[in-house]
N, C-alpha and C positions, 0 to 999 in steps of 0.2 A: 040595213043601213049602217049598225055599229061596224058587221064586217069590212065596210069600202072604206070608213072612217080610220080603222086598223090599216088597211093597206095601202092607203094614202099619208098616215104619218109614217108606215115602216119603207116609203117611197121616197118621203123627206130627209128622212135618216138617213138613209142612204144617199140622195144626193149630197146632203150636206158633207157626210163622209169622204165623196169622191172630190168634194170641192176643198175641204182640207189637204188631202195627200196628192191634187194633182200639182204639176210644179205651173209655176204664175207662168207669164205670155212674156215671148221676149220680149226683150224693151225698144222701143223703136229706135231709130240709128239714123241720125241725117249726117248722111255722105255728102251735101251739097254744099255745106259750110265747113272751115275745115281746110287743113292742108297736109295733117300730119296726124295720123293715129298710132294707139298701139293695141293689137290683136288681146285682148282678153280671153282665152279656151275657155276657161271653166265656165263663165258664164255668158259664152258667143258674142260679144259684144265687142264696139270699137271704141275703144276710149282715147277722144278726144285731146290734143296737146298743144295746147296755149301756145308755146314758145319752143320752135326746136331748137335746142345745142349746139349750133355749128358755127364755124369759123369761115370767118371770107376767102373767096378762092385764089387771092393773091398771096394771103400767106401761107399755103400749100408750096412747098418747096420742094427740089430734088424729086421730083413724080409729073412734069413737064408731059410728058409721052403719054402715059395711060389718062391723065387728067383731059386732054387732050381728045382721046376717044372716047373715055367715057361719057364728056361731055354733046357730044356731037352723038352717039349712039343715046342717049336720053332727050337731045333735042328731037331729034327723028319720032323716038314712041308720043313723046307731048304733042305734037303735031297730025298724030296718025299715020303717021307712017310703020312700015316695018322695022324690027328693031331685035337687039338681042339681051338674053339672058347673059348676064355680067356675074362673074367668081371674081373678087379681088383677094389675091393669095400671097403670101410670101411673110417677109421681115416683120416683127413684132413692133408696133408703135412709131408705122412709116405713115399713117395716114388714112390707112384702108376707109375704116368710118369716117374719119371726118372728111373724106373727101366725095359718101356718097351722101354726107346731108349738105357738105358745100354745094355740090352740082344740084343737088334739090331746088337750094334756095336761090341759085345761079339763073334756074331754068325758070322759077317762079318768077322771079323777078323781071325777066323779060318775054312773059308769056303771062301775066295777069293772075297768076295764082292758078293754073291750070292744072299745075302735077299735084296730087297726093301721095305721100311718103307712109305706108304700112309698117311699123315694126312688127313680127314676129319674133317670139322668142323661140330658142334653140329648139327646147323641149316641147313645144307647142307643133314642130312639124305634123304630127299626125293628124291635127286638125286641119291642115292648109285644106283639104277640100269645102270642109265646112264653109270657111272663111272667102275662098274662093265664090262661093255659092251665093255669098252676100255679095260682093263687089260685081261680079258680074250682070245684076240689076239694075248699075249706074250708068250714066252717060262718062262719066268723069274717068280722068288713067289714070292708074295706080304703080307706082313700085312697090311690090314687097321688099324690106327689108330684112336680115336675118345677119345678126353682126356673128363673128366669132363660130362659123359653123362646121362643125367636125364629129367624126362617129367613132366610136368605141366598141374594143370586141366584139358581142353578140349582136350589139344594138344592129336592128333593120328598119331603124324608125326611114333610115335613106329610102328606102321600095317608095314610101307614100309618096319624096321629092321626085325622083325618078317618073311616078306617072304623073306628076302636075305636068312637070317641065318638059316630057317630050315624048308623051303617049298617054293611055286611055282614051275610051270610048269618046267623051265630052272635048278632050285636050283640055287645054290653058286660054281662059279667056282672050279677047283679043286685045281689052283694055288693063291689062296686068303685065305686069315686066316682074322678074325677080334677079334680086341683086344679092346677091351673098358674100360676107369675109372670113378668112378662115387664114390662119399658119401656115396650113398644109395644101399643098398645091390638087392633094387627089382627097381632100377632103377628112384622108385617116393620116394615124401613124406610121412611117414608114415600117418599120418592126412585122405592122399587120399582114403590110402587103407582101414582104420577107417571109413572114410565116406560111402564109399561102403558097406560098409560088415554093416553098420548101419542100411542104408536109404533101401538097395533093398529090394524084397519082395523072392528070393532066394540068399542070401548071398553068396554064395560058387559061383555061378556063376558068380556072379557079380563083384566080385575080381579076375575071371580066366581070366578075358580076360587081363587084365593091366600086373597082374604078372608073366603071363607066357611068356613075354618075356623074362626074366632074366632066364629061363628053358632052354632056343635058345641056350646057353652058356655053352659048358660042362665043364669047369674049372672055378671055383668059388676062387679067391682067396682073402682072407681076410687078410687088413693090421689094426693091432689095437693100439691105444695108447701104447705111447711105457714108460718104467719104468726110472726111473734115472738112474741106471745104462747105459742101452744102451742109452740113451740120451747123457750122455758123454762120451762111446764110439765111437760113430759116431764123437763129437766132435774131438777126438785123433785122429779117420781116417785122419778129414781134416788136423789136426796140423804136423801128421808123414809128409802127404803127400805132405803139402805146405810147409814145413820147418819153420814152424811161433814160433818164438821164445818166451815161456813164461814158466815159471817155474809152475809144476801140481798142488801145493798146490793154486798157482793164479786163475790160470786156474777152478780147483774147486768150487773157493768160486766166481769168474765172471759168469762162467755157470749158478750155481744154482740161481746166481740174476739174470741173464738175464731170464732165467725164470718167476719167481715172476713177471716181467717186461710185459711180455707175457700172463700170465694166463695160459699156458700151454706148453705140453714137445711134441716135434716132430721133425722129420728129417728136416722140412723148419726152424721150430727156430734154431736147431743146427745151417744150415747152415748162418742163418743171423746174428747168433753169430761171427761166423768165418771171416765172411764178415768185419763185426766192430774189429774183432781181428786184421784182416789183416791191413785195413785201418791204424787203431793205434801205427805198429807192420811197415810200410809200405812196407809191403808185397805184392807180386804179385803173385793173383790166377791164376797159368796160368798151 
């Protein structure tokens, strides 16, 4: 009798043991409420986002053309319909992001809250299958989001994008879109793809495997330095729309210094213009 006694608390011990060091149960995840997540890796989870950041699609300015398609290529997937994986690439603080959570709330708005907006972050690639694995149990579509995305020397975190977006055994769900921004039109440095195409002893090869990631992506859209003109039409957007009071010819000759100030013309100067306008002006961007 003592013996069973023994081997029924050295039973306990041990369980208790395993129930210490195994890790807890994930937390449960309701995809049904909601319009906007952001991917958490480390600990697999979707954390939920009260209020997204973005700006109305009429003050997107000078980006007429791909706003245009991006819009209509994301009414398509909110719908069920077929659709494509979206790179928005080029000029630095033309708009890239805020025009994919504009067309979020664009699409939301006239579809009942029907799209969800995924953030991933850059360094978080490796996990998109995991992540993948969760979403695809919903009824509901998803864009992955991934602002700012680009790869560095060694990194091959790209293989993992590569087989979401347009291969492996499973493929890409059919309720997931991936939307990606980046600088670089092929995703790296140009320098890298120079080194390549320098150093290998079959060149063409040796640049396919890196660039044809950027191939994964059937909508290419390019945003480019933008002209003085639309540089101070975007300004007007904000002025109509925040009510900020200053007279045009002011307004003209502040712009183009704030500029000069800057080294250059873009949608994020405009708006830190507007920002110093408001402040001065004490105006409320709301």
């Amino acid at each position: 009798m003592s013996t069973k006694k023994e081997i029924l608390k050295q039973l306990t011990r041990i369980a208790d043991t395993l129930d210490r060091v195994a890790p807890p149960p994930p937390p449960q995840m309701d995809l049904e409420s909601g319009t906007a997540f952001v991917w958490e890796a480390d600990e697999q989870i979707l954390r939920q986002v009260a209020a997204v950041n973005h700006v109305a699609m009429g003050m997107l300015k000078g980006i007429d053309q791909v706003k245009d398609i991006l819009i209509d290529n994301t009414l398509r997937f909110a719908r069920g319909y077929p659709a494509n994986n979206a790179l928005l690439w080029g000029a630095r603080g033309m708009g890239k992001s805020s025009l994919v959570k504009a067309v979020h709330a664009l699409v939301n708005a006239e579809m009942d809250n029907s799209l969800v907006l995924v953030e991933i972050h850059r360094e978080d690639i490796p996990s998109l299958p995991d992540l993948l694995r969760v979403l695809q149990g919903s009824q509901r579509r998803f864009v992955l989001y991934c602002d700012d995305l680009s790869f560095d020397g060694d990194d091959d975190t790209y293989k993992s994008l590569k087989t979401v977006l347009d291969g492996g055994l499973e493929g890409r769900p059919d309720n997931v879109l991936f939307y990606a921004t980046s600088n670089r039109r092929h995703l790296m440095r140009r320098d890298m793809i120079e080194n390549e195409r320098s150093t290998a002893v079959i060149p063409s090869e040796a640049i396919e495997e890196k660039v044809s990631l950027s191939d994964r992506f059937g909508l290419w859209l390019g945003f480019h330095s933008c002209s003085q003109d639309e540089y101070l039409d975007m300004i007007r957007g904000y002025i109509d729309h925040y009510n900020i009071p200053i007279e045009e010819e002011e307004l003209h000759r502040e712009a183009i210094e704030w500029t000069r100030t800057r080294g250059s013309r873009s949608g994020r100067v405009a708006w830190q213009f507007v920002q110093e306008l408001a402040g001065r002006t004490q105006t409320q961007l709301k």
